[in-house]
TIKOL-240306 format. One record per residue (C-alpha): residue number from 1; x, y, z. Coordinates in Angstrom, 2 decimals. Layout:
<r><kenu>NUM</kenu><east>X</east><north>Y</north><up>Z</up></r>
...
! end
This chain:
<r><kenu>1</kenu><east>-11.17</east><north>8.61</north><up>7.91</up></r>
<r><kenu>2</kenu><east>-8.30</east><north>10.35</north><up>9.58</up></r>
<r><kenu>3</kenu><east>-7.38</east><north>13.37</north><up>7.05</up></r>
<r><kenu>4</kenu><east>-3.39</east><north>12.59</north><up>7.86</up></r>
<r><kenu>5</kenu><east>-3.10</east><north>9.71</north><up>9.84</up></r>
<r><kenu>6</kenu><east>-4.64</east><north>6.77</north><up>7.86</up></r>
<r><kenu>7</kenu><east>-3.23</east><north>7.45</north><up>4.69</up></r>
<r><kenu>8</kenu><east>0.73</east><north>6.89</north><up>3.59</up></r>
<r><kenu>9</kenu><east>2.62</east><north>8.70</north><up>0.06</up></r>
<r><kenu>10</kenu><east>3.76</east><north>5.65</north><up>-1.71</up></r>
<r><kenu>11</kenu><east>6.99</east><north>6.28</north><up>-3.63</up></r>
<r><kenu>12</kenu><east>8.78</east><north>3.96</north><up>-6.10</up></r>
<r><kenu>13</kenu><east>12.05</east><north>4.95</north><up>-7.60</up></r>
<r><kenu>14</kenu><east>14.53</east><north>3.94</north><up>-9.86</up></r>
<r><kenu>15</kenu><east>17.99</east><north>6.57</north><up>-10.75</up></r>
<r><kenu>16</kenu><east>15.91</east><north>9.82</north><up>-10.00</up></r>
<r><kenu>17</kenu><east>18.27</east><north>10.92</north><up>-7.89</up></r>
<r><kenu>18</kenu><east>17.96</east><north>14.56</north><up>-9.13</up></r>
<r><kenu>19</kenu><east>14.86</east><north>14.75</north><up>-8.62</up></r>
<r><kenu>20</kenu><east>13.63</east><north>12.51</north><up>-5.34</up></r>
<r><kenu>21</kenu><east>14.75</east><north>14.62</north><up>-3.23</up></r>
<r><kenu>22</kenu><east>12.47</east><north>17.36</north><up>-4.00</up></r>
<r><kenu>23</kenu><east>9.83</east><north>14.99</north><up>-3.70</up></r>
<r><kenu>24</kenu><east>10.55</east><north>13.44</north><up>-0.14</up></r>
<r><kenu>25</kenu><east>10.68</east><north>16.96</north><up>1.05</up></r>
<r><kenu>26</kenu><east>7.70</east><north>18.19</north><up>-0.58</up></r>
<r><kenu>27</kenu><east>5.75</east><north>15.64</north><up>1.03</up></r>
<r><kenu>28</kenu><east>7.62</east><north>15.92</north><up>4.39</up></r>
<r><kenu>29</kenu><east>6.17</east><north>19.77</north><up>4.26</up></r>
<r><kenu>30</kenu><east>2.43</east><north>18.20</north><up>4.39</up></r>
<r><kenu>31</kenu><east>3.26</east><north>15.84</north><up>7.21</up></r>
<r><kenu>32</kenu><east>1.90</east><north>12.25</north><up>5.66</up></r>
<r><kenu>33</kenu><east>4.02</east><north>9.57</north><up>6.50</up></r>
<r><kenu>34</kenu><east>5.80</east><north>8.37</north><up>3.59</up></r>
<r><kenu>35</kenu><east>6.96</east><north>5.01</north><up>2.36</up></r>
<r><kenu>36</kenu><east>9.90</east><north>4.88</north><up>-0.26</up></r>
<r><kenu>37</kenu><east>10.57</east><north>1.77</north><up>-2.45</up></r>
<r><kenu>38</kenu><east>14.22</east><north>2.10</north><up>-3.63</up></r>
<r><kenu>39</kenu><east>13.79</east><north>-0.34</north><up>-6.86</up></r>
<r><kenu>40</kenu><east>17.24</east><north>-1.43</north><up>-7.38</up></r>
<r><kenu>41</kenu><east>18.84</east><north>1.98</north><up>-8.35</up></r>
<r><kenu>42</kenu><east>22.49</east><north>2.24</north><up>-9.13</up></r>
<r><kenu>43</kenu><east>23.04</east><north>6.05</north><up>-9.02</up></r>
<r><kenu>44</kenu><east>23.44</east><north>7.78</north><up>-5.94</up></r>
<r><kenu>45</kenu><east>19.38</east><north>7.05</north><up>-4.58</up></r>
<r><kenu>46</kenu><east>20.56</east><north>5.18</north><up>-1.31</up></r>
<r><kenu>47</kenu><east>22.82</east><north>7.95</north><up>-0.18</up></r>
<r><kenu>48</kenu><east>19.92</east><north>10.64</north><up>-0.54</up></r>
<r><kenu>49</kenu><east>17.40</east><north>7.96</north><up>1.30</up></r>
<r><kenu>50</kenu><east>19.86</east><north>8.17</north><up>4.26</up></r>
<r><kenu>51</kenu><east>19.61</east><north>11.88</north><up>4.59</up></r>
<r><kenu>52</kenu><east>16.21</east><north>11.74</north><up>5.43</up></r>
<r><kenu>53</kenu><east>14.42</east><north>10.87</north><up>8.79</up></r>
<r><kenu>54</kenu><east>11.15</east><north>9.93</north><up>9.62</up></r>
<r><kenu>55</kenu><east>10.48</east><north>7.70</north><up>6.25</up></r>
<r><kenu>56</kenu><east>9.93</east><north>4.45</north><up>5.87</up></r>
<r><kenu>57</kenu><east>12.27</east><north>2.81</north><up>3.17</up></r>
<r><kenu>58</kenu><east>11.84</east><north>-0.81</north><up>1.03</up></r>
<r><kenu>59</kenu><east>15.08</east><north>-1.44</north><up>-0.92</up></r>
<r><kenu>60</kenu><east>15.34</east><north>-4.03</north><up>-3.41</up></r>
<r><kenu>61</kenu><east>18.58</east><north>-5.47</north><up>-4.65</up></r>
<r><kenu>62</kenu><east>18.06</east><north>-5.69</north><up>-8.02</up></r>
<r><kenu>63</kenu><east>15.77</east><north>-3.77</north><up>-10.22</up></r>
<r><kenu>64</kenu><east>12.57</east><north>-5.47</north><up>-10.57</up></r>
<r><kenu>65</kenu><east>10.51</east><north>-2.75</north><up>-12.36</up></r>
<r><kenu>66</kenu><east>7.82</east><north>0.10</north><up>-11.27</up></r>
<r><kenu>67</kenu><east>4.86</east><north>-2.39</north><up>-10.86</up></r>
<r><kenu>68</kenu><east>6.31</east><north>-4.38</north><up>-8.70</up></r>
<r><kenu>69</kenu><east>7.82</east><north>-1.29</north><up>-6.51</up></r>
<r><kenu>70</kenu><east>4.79</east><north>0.12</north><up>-6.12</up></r>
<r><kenu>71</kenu><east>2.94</east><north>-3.20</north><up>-5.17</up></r>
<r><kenu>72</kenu><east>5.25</east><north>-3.70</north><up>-2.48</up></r>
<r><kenu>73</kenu><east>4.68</east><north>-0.35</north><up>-1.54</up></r>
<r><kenu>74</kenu><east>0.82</east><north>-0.37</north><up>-1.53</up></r>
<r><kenu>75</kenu><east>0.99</east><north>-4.02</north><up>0.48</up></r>
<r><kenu>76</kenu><east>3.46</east><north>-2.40</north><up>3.01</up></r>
<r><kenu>77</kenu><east>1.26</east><north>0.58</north><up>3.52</up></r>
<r><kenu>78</kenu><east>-1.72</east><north>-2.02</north><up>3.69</up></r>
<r><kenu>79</kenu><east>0.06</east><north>-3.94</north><up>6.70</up></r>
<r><kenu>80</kenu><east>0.69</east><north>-1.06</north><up>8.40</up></r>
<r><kenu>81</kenu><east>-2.64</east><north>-0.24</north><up>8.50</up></r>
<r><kenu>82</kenu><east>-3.07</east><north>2.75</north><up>6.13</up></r>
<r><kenu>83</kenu><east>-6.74</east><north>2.65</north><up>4.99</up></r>
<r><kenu>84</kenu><east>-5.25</east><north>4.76</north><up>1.76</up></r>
<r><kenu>85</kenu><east>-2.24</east><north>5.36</north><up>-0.38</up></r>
<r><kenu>86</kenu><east>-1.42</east><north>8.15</north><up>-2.40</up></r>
<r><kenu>87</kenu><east>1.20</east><north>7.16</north><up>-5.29</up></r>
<r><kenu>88</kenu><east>3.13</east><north>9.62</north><up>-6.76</up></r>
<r><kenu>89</kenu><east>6.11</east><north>9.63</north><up>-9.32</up></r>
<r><kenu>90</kenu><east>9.81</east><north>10.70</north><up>-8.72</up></r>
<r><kenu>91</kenu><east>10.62</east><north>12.02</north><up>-11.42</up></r>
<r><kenu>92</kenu><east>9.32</east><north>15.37</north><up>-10.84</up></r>
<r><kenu>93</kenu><east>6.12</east><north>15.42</north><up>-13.16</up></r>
<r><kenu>94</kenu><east>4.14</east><north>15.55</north><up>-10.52</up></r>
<r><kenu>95</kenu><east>3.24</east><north>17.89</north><up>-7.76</up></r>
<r><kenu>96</kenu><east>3.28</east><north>17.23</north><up>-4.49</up></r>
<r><kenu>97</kenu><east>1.26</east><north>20.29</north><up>-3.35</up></r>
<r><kenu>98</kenu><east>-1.49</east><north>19.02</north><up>-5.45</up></r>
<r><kenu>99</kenu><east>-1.87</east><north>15.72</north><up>-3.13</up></r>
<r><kenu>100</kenu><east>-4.30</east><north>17.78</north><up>-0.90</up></r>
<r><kenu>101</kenu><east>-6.63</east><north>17.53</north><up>-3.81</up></r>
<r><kenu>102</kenu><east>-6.43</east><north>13.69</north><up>-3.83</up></r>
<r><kenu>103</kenu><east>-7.13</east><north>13.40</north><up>-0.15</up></r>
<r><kenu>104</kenu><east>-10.23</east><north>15.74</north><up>-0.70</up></r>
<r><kenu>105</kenu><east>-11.35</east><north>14.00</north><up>-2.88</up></r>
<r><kenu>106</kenu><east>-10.55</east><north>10.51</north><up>-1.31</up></r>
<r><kenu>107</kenu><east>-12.50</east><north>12.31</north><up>2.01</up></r>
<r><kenu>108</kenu><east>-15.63</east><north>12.94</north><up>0.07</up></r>
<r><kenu>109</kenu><east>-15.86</east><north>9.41</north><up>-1.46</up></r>
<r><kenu>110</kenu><east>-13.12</east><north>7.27</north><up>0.29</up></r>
<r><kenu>111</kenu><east>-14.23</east><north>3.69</north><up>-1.99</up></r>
<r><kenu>112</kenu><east>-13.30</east><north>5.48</north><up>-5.22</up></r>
<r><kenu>113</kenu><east>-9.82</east><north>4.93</north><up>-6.42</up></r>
<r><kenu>114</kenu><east>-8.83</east><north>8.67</north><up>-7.65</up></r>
<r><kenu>115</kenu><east>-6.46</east><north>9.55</north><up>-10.47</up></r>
<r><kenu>116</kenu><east>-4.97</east><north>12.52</north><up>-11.38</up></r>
<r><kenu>117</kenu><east>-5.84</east><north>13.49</north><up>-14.68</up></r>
<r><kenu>118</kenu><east>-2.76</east><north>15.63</north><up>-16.59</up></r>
<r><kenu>119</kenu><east>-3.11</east><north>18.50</north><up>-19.09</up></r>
<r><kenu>120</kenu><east>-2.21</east><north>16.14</north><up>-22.22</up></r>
<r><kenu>121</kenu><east>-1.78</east><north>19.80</north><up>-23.87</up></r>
<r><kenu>122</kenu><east>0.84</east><north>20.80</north><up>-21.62</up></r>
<r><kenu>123</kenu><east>4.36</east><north>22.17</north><up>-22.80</up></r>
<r><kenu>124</kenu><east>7.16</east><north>19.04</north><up>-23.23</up></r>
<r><kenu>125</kenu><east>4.82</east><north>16.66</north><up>-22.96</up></r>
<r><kenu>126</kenu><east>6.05</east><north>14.02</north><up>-25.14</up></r>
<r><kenu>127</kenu><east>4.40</east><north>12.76</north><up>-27.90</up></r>
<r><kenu>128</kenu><east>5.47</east><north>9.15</north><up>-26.80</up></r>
<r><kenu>129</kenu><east>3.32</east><north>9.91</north><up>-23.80</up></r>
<r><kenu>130</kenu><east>0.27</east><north>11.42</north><up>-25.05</up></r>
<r><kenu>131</kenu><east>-0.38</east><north>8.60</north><up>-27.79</up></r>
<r><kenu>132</kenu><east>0.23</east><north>6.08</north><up>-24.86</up></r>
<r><kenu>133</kenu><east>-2.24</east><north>7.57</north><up>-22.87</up></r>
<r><kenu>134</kenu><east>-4.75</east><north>8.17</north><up>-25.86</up></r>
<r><kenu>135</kenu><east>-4.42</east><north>4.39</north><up>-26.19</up></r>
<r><kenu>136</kenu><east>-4.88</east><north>2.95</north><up>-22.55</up></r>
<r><kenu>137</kenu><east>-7.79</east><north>5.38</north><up>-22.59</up></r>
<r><kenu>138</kenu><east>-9.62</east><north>3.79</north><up>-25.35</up></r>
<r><kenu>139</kenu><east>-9.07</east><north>0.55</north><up>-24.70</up></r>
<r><kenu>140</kenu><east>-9.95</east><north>1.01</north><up>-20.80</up></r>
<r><kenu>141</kenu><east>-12.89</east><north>2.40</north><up>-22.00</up></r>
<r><kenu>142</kenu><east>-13.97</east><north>-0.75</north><up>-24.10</up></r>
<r><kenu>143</kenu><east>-13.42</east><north>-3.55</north><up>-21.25</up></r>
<r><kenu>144</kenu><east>-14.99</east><north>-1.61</north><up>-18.41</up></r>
<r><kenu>145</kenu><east>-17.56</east><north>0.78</north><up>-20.12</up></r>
<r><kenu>146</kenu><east>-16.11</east><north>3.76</north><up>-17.93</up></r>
<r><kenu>147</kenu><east>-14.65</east><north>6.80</north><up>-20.05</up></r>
<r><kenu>148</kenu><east>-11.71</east><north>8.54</north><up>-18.55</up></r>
<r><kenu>149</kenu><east>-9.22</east><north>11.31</north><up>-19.65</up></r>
<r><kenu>150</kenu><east>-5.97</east><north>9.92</north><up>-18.06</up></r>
<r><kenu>151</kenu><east>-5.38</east><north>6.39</north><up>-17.39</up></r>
<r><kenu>152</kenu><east>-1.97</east><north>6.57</north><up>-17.32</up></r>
<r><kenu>153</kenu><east>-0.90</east><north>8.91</north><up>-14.35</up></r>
<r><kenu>154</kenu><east>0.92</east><north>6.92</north><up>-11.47</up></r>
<r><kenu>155</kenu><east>-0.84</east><north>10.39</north><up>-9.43</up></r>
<r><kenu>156</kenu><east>-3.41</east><north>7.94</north><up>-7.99</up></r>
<r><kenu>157</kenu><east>-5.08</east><north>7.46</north><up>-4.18</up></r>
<r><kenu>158</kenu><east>-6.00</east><north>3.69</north><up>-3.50</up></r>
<r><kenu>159</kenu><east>-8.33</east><north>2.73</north><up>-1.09</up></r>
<r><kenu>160</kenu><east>-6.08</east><north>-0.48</north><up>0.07</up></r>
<r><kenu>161</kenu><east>-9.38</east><north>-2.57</north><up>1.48</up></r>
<r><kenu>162</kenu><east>-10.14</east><north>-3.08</north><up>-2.02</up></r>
<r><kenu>163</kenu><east>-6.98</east><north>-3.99</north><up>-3.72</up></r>
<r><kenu>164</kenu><east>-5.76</east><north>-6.42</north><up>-0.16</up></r>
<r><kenu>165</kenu><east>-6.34</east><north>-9.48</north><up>-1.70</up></r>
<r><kenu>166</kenu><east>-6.00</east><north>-9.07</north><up>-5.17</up></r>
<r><kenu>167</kenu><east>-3.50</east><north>-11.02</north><up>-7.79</up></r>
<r><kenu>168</kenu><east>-2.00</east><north>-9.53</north><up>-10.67</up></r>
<r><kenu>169</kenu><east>0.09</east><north>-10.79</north><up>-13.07</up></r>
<r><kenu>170</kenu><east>1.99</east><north>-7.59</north><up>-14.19</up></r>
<r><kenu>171</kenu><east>4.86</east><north>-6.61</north><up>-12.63</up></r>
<r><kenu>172</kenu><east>6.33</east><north>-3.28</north><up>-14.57</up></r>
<r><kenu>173</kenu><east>4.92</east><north>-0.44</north><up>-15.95</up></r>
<r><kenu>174</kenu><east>1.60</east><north>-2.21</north><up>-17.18</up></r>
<r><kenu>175</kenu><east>0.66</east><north>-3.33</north><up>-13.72</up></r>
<r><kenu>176</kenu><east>-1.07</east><north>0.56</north><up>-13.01</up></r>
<r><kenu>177</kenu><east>-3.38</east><north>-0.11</north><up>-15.75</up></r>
<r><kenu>178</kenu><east>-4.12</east><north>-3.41</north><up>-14.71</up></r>
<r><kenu>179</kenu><east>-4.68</east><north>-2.24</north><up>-10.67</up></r>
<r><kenu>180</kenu><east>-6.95</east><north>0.04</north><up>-12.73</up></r>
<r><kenu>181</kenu><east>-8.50</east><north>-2.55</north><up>-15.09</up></r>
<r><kenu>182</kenu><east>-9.69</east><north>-4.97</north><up>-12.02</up></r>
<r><kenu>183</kenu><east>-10.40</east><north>-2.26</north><up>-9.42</up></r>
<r><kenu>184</kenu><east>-13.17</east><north>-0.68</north><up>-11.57</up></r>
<r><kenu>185</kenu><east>-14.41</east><north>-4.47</north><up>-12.33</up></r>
<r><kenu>186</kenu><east>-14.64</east><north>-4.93</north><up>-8.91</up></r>
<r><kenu>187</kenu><east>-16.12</east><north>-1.74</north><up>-7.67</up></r>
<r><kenu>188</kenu><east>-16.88</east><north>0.51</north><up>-10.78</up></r>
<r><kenu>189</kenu><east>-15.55</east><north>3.39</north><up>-8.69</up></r>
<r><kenu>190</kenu><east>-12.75</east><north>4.79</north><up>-10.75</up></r>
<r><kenu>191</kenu><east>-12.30</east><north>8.36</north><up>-11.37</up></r>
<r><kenu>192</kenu><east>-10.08</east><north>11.15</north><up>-12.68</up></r>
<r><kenu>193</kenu><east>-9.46</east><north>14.43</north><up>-11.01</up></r>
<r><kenu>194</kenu><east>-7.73</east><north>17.55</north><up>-12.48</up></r>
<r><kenu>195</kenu><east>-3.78</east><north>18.19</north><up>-11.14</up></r>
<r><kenu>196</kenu><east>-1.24</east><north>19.61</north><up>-12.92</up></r>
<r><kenu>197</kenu><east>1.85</east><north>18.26</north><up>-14.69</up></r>
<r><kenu>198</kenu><east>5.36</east><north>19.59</north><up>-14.98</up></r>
<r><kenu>199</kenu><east>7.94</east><north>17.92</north><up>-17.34</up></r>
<r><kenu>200</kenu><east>11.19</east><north>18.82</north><up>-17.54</up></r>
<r><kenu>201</kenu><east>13.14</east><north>19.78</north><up>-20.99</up></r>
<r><kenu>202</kenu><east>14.45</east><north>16.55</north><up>-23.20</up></r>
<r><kenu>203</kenu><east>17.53</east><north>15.36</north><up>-21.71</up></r>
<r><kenu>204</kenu><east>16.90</east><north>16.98</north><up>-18.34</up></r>
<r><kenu>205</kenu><east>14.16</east><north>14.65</north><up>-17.45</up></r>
<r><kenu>206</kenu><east>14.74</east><north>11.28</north><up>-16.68</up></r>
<r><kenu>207</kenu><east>11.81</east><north>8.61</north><up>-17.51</up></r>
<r><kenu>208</kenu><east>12.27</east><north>4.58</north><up>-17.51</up></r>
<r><kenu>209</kenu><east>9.49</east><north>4.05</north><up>-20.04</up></r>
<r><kenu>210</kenu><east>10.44</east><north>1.71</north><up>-22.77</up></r>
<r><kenu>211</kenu><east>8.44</east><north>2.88</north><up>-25.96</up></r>
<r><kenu>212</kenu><east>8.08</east><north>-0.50</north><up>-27.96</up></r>
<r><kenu>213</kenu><east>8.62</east><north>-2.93</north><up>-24.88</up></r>
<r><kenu>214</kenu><east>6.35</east><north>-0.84</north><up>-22.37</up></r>
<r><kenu>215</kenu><east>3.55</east><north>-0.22</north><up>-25.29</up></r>
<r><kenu>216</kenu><east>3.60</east><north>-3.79</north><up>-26.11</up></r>
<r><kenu>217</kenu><east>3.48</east><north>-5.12</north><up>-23.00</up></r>
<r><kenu>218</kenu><east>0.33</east><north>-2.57</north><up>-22.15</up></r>
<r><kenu>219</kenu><east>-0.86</east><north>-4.38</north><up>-25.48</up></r>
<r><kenu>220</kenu><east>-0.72</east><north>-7.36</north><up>-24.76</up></r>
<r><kenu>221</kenu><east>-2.24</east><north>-6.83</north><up>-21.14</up></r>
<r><kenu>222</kenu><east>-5.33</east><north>-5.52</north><up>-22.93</up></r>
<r><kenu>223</kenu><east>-5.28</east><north>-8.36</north><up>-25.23</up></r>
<r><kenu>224</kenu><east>-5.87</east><north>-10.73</north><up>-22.35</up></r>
<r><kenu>225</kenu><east>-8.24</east><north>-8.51</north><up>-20.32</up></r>
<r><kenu>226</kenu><east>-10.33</east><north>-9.22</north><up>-24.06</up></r>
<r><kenu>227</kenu><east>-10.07</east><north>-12.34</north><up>-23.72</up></r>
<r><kenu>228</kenu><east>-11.51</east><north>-12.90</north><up>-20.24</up></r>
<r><kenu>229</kenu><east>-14.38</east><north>-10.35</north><up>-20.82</up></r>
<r><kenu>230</kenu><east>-14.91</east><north>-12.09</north><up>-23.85</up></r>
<r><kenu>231</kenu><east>-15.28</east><north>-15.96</north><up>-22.60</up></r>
<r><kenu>232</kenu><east>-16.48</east><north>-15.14</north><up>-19.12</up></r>
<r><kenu>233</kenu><east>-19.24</east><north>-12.22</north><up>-20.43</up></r>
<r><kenu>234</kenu><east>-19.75</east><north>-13.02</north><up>-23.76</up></r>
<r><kenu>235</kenu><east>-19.05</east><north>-17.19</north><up>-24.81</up></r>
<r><kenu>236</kenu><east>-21.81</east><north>-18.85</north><up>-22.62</up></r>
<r><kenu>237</kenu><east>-24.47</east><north>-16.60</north><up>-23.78</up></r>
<r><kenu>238</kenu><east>-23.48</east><north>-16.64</north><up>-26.97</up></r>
<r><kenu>239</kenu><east>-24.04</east><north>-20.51</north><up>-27.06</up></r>
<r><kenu>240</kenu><east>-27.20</east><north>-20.35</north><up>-25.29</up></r>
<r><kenu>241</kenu><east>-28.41</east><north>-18.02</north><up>-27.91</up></r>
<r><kenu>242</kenu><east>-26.97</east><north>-19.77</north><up>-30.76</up></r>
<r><kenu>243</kenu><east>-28.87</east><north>-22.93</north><up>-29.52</up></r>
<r><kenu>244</kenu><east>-32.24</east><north>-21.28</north><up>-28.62</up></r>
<r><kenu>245</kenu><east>-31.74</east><north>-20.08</north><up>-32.85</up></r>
<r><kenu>246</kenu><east>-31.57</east><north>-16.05</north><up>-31.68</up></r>
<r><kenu>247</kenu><east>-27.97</east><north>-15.37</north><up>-33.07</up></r>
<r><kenu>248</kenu><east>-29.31</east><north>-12.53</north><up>-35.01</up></r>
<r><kenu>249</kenu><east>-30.90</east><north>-10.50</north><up>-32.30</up></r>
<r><kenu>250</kenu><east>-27.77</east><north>-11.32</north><up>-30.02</up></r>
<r><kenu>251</kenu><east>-26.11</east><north>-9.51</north><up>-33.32</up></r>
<r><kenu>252</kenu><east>-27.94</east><north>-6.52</north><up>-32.87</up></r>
<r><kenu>253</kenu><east>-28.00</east><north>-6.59</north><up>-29.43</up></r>
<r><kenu>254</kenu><east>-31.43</east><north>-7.10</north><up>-28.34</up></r>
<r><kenu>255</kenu><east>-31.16</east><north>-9.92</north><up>-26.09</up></r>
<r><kenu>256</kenu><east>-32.89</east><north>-9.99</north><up>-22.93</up></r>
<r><kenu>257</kenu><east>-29.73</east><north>-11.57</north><up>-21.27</up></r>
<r><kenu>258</kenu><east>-27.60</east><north>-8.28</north><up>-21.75</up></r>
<r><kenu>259</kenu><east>-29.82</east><north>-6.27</north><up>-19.68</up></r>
<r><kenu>260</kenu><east>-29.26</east><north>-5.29</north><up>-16.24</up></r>
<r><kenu>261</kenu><east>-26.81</east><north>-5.73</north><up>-13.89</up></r>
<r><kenu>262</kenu><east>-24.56</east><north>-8.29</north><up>-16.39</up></r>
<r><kenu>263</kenu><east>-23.95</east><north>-5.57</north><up>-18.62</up></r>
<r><kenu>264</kenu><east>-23.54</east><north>-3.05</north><up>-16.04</up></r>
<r><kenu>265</kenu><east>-20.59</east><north>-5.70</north><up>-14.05</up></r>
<r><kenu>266</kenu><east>-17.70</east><north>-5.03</north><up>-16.36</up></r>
<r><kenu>267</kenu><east>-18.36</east><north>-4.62</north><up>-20.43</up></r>
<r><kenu>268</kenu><east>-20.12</east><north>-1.92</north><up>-22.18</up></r>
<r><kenu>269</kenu><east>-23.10</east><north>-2.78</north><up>-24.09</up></r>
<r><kenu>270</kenu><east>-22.16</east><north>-1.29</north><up>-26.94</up></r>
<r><kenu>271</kenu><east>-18.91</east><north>-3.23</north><up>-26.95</up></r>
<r><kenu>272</kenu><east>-20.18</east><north>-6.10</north><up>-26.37</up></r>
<r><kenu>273</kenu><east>-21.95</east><north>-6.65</north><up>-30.07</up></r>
<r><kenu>274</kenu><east>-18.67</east><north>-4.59</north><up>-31.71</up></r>
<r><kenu>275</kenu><east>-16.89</east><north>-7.14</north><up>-30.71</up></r>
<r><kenu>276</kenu><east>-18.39</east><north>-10.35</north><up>-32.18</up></r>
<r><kenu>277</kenu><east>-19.23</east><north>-8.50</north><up>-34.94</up></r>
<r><kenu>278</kenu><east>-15.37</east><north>-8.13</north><up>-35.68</up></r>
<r><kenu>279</kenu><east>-14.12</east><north>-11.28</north><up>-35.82</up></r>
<r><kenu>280</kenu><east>-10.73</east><north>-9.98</north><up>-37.02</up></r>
<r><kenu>281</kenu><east>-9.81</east><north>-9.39</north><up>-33.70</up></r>
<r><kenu>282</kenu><east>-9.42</east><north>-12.50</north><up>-32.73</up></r>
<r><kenu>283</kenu><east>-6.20</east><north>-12.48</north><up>-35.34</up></r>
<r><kenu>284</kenu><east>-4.09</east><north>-9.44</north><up>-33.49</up></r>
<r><kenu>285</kenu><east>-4.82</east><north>-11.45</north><up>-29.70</up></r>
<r><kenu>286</kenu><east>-3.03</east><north>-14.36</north><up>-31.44</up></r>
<r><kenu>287</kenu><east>-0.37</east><north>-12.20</north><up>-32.87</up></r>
<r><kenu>288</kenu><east>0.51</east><north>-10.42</north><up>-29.81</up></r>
<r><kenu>289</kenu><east>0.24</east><north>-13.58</north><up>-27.53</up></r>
<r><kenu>290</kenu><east>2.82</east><north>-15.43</north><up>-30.10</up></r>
<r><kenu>291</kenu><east>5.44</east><north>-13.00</north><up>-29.81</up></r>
<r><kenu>292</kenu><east>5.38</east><north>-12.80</north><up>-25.50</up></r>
<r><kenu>293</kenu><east>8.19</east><north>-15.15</north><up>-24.85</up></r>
<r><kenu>294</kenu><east>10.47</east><north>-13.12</north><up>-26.65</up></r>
<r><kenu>295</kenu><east>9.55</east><north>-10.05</north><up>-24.05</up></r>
! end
């Protein structure tokens, strides 16, 4: 792989003009090629676009949220032939000098989708953020068995080949976690790597994350991602074994049929046997798929 050539810097915006700028040129200064996706802002973001030469820029009419900027972004880059995409943020949290350390990484092992792991600890990080985070980590954790410390950076480098032809059915903030959810299904090659975060003082910073709207819509992603690890990896074996009369050792997870590479495919095997054994659970998915229409 090409160290500059084959791979693109994805960037989705949204009214950040004071900050874009910085970005563009900071990326400019390592000479990647650079896609923009102008999501519908309605400060001064198409003005600054048109000071700059030498990018490529998607504008959409109409705000249709980050996920679906950045898919259109990652699918452009994809049909243009980019075998990766870095994907950073515009609102100034993150570094562009530290996207050298993503393509280092993506060099070394180029199937692996990379993501850049923030200093939780760091000064103004908000707490809104860190619980977040905290949250999609756990929870990642439980449907794909792989522990991570940041699973909510939009730092990331994609290897396109594997996310061409996938569908998703997020299209806002949520749909990072699920490119994350269903890339490590598919290839178990997710991984965090150290960069550094910078975020500006309260009311100088400008973020589009919804607290309740965002979080529940991250919740109610996981709920379903339970749901389909739980019928497609756990509800046929569970019958079997509930015919064959060995319930109790499925309980304590002892069956022969959760060795190997079925347990290795998606599900821990711890979580696996937490999860039937708490049948509660099955309450809170019915909850939070109740209240979706009125989101």
């Amino acid at each position: 792989m090409d160290k500059k050539g084959n791979i693109s810097v994805v960037i989705p915006t949204f009214n950040n003009e004071g900050t874009l700028g910085e970005i563009i040129s900071g990326c400019k200064a390592l000479q990647y090629d650079i896609i923009v996706v102008n999501d519908g802002s309605t400060d001064s973001t198409s003005d600054l676009l048109k000071g700059f030469t030498g990018i490529r820029v998607i504008s959409f009419p109409v705000n249709r949220g980050k996920g679906a900027a950045l898919l259109a972004g990652l699918r452009y880059a994809t049909g243009c032939g980019y075998s990766h995409a870095v994907t950073i943020d515009s609102d100034g949290q993150h570094l562009p000098e530290d996207i050298p350390l993503l393509i280092d990484a993506a060099l070394k092992e180029p199937d692996v989708l990379w993501v850049g792991s923030r200093d939780l600890s760091a000064s103004n990080m908000p707490g809104k953020n860190t619980f977040a985070n905290r949250f999609s980590n756990f929870w990642f954790r439980i449907q794909t068995g792989i522990k991570m410390e940041d699973t909510q950076s939009g730092f990331r480098v994609y290897p396109l080949r594997h996310i061409e032809n996938m569908r998703f059915i997020s299209g806002r903030y949520e749909l990072e976690l699920e490119l994350l959810v269903r890339f490590a299904w598919k290839t178990g090659s997710v991984k965090n790597i150290p960069v550094r975060v910078l975020y500006m003082p309260e009311g100088k910073r400008v973020s589009h994350f919804r607290p309740f709207r965002d979080f529940f819509r991250i919740s109610l992603l996981n709920t379903l991602f339970y749901t389909y690890c739980i019928t497609d990896l756990l509800a046929l074996p569970f019958f079997q074994m509930v015919l064959k009369g060995e319930y109790k050792t499925f309980r304590q997870g002892k069956h022969n049929s959760f060795k190997g590479e079925q347990c290795q495919n998606s599900f821990s095997y711890w979580n696996r046997t937490f999860l039937w054994n708490c049948p509660g659970m099955g309450i809170s998915d019915g909850i939070v798929i109740s209240c979706c229409p009125f989101f």
